[in-house]
C-alpha distance (Angstrom), angle and dihedral (degrees) to the residues before:
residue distance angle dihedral
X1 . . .
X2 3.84 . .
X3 3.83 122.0 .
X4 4.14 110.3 -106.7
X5 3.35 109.1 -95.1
X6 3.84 91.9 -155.5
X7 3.83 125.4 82.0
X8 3.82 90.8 -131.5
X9 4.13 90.3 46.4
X10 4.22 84.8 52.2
X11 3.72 90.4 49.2
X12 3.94 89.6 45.7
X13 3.73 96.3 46.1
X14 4.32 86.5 48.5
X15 3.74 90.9 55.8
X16 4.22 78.1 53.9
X17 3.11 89.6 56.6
X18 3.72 103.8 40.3
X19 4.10 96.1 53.4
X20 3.91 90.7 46.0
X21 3.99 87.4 47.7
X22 3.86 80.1 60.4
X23 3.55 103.4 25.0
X24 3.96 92.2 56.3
X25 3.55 93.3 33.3
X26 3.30 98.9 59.2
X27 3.86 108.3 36.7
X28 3.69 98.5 23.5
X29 3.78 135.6 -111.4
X30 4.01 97.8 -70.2
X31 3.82 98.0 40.3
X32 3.73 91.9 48.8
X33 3.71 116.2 101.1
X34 4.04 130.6 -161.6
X35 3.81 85.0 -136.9
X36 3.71 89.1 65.8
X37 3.55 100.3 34.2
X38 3.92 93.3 59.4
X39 4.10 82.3 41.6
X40 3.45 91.8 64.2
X41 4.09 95.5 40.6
X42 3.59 87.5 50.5
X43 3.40 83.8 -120.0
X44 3.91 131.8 138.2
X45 3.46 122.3 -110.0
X46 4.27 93.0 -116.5
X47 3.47 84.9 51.3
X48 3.59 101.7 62.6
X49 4.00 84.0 61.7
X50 3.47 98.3 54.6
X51 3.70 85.1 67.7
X52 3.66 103.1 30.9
X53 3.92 137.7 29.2
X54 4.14 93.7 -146.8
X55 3.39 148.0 -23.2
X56 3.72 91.5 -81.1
X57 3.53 88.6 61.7
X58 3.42 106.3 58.5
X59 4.39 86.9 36.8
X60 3.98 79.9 60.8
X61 3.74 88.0 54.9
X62 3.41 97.7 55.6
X63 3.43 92.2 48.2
X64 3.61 97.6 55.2
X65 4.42 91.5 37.2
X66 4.17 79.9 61.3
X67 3.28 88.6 47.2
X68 4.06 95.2 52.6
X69 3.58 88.8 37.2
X70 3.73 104.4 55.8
X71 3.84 92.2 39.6
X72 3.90 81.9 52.8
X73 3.51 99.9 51.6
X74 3.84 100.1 34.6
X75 4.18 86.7 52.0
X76 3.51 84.3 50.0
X77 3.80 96.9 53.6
X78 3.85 95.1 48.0
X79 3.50 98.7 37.8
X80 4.17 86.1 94.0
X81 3.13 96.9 40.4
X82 4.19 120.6 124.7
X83 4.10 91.6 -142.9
X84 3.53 155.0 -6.6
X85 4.21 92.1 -80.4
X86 3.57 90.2 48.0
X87 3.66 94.3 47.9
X88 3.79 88.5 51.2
X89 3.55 94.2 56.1
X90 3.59 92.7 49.3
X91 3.56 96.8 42.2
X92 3.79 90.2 53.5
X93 3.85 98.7 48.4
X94 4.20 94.3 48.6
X95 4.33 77.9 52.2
X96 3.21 94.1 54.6
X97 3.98 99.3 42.0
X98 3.56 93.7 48.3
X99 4.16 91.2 50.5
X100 3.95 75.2 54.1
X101 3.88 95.3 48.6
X102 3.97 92.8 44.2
X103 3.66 119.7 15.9
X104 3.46 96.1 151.3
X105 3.67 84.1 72.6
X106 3.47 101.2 38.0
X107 4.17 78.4 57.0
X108 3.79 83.9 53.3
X109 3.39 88.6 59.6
X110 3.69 103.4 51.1
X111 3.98 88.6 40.5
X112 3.72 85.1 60.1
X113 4.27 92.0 72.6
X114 4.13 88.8 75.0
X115 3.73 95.5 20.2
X116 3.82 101.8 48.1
X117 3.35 109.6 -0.9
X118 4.22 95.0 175.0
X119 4.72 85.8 53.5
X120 4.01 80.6 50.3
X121 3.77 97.3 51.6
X122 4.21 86.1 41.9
X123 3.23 85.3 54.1
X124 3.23 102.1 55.7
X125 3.83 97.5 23.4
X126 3.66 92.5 68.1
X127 3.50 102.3 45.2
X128 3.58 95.7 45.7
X129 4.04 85.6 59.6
X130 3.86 92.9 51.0
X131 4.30 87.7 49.5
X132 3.92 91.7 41.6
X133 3.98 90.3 54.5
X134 3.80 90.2 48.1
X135 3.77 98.9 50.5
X136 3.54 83.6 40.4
X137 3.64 93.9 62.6
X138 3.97 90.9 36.1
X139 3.60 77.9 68.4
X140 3.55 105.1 52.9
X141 4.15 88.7 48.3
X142 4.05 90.4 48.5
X143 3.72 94.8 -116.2
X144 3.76 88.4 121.6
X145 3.69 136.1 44.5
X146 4.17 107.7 -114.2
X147 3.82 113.3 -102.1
X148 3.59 127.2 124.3
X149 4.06 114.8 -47.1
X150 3.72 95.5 -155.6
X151 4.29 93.6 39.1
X152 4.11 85.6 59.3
X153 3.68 96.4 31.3
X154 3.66 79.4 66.1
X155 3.64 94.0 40.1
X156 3.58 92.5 52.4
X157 3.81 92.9 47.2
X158 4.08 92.6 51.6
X159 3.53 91.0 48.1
X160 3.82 97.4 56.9
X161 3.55 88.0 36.8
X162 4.02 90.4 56.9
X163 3.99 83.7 40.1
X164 4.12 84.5 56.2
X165 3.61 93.7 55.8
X166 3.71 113.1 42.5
X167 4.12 101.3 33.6
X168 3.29 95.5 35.3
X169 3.82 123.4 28.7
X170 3.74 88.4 31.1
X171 3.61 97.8 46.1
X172 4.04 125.1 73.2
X173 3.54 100.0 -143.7
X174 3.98 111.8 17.2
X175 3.99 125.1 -132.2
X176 3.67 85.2 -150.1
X177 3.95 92.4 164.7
X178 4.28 89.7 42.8
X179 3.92 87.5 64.6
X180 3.73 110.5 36.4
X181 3.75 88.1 56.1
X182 3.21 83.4 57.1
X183 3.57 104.7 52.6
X184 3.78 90.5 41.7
X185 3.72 92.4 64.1
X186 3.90 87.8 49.8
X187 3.84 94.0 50.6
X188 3.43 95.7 38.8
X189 3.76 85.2 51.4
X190 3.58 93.4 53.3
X191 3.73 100.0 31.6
X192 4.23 99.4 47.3
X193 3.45 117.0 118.5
């Protein structure tokens, strides 16, 4: 379906969005409903199909809005940053605060595997390419040891991932700073020239 082209159809399709962020996040993909999805967006239920042909669809679009969002934020976080270690622990710490900001759709994400396996890959796919290019050229400047970019792009990516889960889904109140310092020390470790 076609993006609205009016300001009030964006701002409808958003709420969408928002409730299903919740909706799905919350109960899962199976046990979430349309009915209460368009509940929460305040929304009726005809609506929701003006924007989107199923629940698939708009699951899809949450998986690819995390996908835009964290390669957003983490670009944004490393853009500054003096080198390839720095970048890394500045990548990893705007991760982990955004899992903390919106782990429903971090939960999206990781429901995605079984639910859409080809958004998962995408997910991944793409922003495996983006890290593989910048170790890559971390490389070529000797801020990095060599070794293969794409090997510890994906490294990198499980580790954060891992990170995501255990200290901060699992934990009430997050010691965000506590466990990027140390993960920094082990990458650097591993990842020093």
């Amino acid at each position: 379906m076609a993006e609205p082209k009016t300001k009030r159809g964006q701002i409808r399709r958003a709420k969408i969005l928002a409730a299903a962020e919740t909706v799905m996040g919350d109960q899962g993909f199976s046990a979430a409903s349309i009915a209460e999805i368009t509940r929460l967006a305040d929304t009726a239920l005809g609506t929701f199909y003006v924007y989107f042909t199923s629940k698939e669809q708009v699951f899809r679009e949450l998986v690819l809005e995390m996908g835009r969002i964290t390669r957003a934020i983490v670009g944004e976080a490393i853009s500054d940053a003096p080198d390839r270690l720095s970048a890394e622990r500045a990548g990893l710490e705007a991760f982990l605060r955004f899992v903390a900001e919106r782990p429903q759709l971090y939960r999206i994400v990781e429901e995605a595997r079984f639910v859409d396996p080809e958004a998962y890959r995408d997910y991944f796919w793409h922003f495996g390419q983006a890290y593989t290019l910048g170790l890559r050229e971390a490389q070529k400047r000797g801020e990095i040891s060599a070794g293969d970019p794409e090997v510890r792009a994906y490294a990198l990516m499980g580790i954060s991932k891992a990170l995501g889960d255990r200290y901060v889904l699992w934990e009430e109140t997050p010691d965000i700073e506590r466990v990027v310092e140390e993960a920094h020390k082990m990458i650097c470790h591993g990842l020093a020239p």
